[in-house]
Each structure stands twice: as C-alpha cells, then as structure tokens.
C-alpha positions as a Markdown table, in Angstrom:
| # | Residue | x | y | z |
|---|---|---|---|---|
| 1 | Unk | 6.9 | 19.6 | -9.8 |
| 2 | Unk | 9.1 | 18.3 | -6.9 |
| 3 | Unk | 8.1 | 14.5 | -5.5 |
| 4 | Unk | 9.1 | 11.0 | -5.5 |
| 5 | Unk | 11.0 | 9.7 | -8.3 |
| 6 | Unk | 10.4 | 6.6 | -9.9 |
| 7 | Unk | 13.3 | 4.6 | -12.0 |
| 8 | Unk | 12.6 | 5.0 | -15.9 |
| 9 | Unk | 12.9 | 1.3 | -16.7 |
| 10 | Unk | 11.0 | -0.8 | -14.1 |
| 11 | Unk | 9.3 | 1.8 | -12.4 |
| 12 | Unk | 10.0 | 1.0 | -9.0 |
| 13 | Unk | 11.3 | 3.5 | -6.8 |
| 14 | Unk | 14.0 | 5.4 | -7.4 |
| 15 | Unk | 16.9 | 4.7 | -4.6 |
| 16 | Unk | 19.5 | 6.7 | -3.9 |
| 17 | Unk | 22.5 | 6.6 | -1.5 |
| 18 | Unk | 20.6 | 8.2 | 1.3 |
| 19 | Unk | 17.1 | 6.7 | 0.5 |
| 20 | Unk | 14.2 | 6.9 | -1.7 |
| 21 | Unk | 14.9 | 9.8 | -4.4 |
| 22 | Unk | 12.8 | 13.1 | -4.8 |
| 23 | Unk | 13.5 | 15.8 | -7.5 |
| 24 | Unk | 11.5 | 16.6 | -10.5 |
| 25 | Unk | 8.9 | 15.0 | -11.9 |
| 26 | Unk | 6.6 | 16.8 | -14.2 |
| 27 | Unk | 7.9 | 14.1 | -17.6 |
| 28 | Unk | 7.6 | 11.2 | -15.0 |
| 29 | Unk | 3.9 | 12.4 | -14.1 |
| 30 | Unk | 2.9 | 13.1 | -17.7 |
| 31 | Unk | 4.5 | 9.5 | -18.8 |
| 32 | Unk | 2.0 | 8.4 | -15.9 |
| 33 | Unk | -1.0 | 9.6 | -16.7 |
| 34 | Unk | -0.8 | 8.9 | -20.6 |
| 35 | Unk | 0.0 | 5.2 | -20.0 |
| 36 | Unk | -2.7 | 3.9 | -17.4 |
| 37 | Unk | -5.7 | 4.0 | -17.8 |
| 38 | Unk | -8.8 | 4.8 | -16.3 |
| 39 | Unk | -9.8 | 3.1 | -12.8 |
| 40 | Unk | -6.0 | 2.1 | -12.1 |
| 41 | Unk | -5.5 | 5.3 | -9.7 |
| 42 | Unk | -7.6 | 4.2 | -6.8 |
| 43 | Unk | -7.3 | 7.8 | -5.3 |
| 44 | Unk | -8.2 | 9.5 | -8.3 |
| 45 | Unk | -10.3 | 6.8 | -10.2 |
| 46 | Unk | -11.1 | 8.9 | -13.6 |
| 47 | Unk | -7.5 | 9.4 | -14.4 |
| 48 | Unk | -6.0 | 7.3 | -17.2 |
| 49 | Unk | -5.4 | 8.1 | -20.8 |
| 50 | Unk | -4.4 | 4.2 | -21.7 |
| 51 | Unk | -2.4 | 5.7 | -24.6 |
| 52 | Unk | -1.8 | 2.1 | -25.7 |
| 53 | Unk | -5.4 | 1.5 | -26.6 |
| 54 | Unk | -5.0 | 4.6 | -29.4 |
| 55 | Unk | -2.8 | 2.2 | -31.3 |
| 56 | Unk | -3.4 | 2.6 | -35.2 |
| 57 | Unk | -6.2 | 5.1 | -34.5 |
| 58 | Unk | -6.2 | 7.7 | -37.1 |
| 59 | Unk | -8.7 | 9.9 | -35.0 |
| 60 | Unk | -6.5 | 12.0 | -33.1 |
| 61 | Unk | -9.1 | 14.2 | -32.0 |
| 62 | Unk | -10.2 | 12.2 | -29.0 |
| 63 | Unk | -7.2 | 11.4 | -27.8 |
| 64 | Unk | -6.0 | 15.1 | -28.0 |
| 65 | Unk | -9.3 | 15.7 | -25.6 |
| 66 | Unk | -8.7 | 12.8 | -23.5 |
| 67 | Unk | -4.9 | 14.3 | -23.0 |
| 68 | Unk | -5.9 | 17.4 | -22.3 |
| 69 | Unk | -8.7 | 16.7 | -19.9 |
| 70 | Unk | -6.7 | 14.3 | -17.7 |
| 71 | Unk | -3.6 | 16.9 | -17.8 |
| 72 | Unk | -6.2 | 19.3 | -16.7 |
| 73 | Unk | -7.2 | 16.9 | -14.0 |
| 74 | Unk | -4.0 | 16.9 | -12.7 |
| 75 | Unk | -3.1 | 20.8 | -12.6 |
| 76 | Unk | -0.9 | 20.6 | -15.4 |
| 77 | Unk | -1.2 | 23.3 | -18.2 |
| 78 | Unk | -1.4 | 22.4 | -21.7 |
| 79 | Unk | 0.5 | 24.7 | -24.4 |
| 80 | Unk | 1.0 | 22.2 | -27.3 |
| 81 | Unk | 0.1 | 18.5 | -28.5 |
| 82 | Unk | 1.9 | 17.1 | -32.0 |
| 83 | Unk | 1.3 | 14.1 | -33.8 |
| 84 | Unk | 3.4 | 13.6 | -36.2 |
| 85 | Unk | 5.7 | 10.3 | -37.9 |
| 86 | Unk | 4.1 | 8.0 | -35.3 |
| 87 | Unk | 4.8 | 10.0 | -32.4 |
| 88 | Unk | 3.7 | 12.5 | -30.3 |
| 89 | Unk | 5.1 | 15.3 | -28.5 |
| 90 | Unk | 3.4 | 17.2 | -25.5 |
| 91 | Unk | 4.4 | 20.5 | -24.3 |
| 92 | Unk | 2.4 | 20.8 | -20.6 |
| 93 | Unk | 3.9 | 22.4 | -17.4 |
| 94 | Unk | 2.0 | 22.5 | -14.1 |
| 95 | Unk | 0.4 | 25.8 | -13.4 |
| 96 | Unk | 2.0 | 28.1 | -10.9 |
C-alpha cells in the first residue's frame, strides 16, 4: 500500500527534501497495528493488537486470532503467522 511514511525510530513523519514522504507502507501499517492497542485509533476504535501485553504468554492461540482479526480489519490478507525462538514472523499483504 502507497501512503504516508513514518520514520522507523521516532515515528514521526517521515521528511523528505520536497516535503512529508509517501511510498510503501504495508510493514509500517502491520508494525502499527500489532503495537497499539485497542481504543488508541480514535477513527477506528477496535483496532489494536497491544503485542506488548502477550509478553511471556505461552498461549499463542489468541494472539494468532487477535492478529488475524485486526489484519482482517484493516484489508490486509493473512497467508502465514510463525512463532518461533521468541519471535514472530507474519506474512500478510493487502488484498487487491
């Protein structure tokens, strides 16, 4: 998806010679939507997967549903979630 990018380490807006920077931003959305949480989106008030509070939770089943719901939420298509070694790794894509 084409919008407005933010800056990866302060999240700020992303500025540019000729102004505020647009390109892709699929990852940056994705990033978004896993790490705030529910009731922070004023526009869209049940959006928020609040990664952070699945710290140390071994159920990953609920989070795996709470990822793909607010994905779904937000047009994008899920293909694969992996947990593995602490991580996880999500392969989503906004529908066409």
């Amino acid at each position: 998806m084409i919008g407005i990018q933010l800056d990866d380490t302060t999240h700020d807006l992303k500025i540019r010679e000729r102004g505020i920077a647009v390109g892709e931003t699929t990852e940056q959305n994705q990033y978004l939507i896993l790490a705030t949480h529910r009731g922070e989106w004023k526009q869209y008030p049940s959006l928020g997967v609040g990664i952070g509070d699945y710290t140390n939770d071994n159920d990953t089943d609920f989070l795996r549903h709470s990822i793909l719901e607010n994905f779904r939420m937000d047009g994008l298509a899920v293909s694969s979630i992996k947990f593995a070694h602490g991580g996880i790794e999500i392969t989503a894509d906004y529908k066409q």
